[in-house]
N, C-alpha and C positions, 0 to 999 in steps of 0.2 A: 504494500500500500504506500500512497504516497503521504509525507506529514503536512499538514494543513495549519497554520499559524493566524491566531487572530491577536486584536487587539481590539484593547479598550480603556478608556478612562474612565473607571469607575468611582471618584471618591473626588469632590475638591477640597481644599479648606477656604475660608471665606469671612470677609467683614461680615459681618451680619447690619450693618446700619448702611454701609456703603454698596453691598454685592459685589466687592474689590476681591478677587481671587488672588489669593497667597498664595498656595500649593496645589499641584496637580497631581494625584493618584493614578500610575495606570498597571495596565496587567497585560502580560502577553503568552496566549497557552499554546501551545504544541499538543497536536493527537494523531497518532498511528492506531488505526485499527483500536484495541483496547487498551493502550499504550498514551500515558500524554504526560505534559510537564507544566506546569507555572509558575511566572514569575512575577514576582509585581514590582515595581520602582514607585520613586516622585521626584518631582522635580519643583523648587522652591522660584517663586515669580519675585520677579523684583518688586521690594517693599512699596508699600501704598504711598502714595506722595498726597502732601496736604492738598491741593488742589486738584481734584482731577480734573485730566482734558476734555475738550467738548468731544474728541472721540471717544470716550469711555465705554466699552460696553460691561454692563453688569450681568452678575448671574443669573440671574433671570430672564439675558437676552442671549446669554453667549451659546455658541452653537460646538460640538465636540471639534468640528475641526478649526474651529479661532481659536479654542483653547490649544489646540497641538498646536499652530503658529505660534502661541506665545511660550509653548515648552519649548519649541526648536530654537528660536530666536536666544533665548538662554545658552545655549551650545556655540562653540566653535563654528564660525562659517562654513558651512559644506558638510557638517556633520551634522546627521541622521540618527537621533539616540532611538527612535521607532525603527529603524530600517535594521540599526546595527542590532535590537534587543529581539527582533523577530528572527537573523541572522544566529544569536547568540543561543538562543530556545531551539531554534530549527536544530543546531550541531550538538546540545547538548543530548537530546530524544535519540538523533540517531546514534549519539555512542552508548548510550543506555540500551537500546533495539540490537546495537552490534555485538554487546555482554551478554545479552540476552539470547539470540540467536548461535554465539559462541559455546553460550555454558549448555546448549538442548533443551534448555529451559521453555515448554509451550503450553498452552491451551489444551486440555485435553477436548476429545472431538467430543462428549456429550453434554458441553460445558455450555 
């Protein structure tokens, strides 16, 4: 089978008077057949400034993928901590599946 990798941001932390997101919670799973793995990270947004800008969008309006723009935007130019942590899950499963296929380790068939 082939490993299939999702994501998601599951969790933010947040002003509650403002809707200003501090932190971003995400998770990213790996699944082979009956085989999977997860991992979850976050990533801290830069601190609330006393005045927000007239671009502000708050929690209540922000959309999963403005929130990943302001995770990425945190990182090195050109670096992809989504791309790399789907990358990093995907190679972690299949050396797990490689141990596993290694030792005879299966499924028995009336299982």
């Amino acid at each position: 089978m082939a490993i299939t990798v999702t994501q998601e941001i599951y969790k933010v932390e947040r002003n509650p008077n403002t809707g200003y997101i501090k932190k971003v919670f995400y998770r990213t799973t790996a699944v082979d057949g009956d085989q999977s793995l997860v991992r979850e990270g976050f990533t801290d947004l830069p601190q609330e400034p006393e005045t927000l800008p007239d671009t502000f969008v708050a929690f209540d309006s922000a959309t999963e993928e403005q929130v990943k723009t302001w995770v990425l935007s945190q990182w090195p130019e050109g670096e992809d901590v989504f791309a790399q942590e789907q990358e990093n899950v995907r190679w972690i499963l299949q050396k797990k599946l490689d141990l596993i296929s290694a030792s005879g380790e299966t499924t028995p068939p009336w299982a």
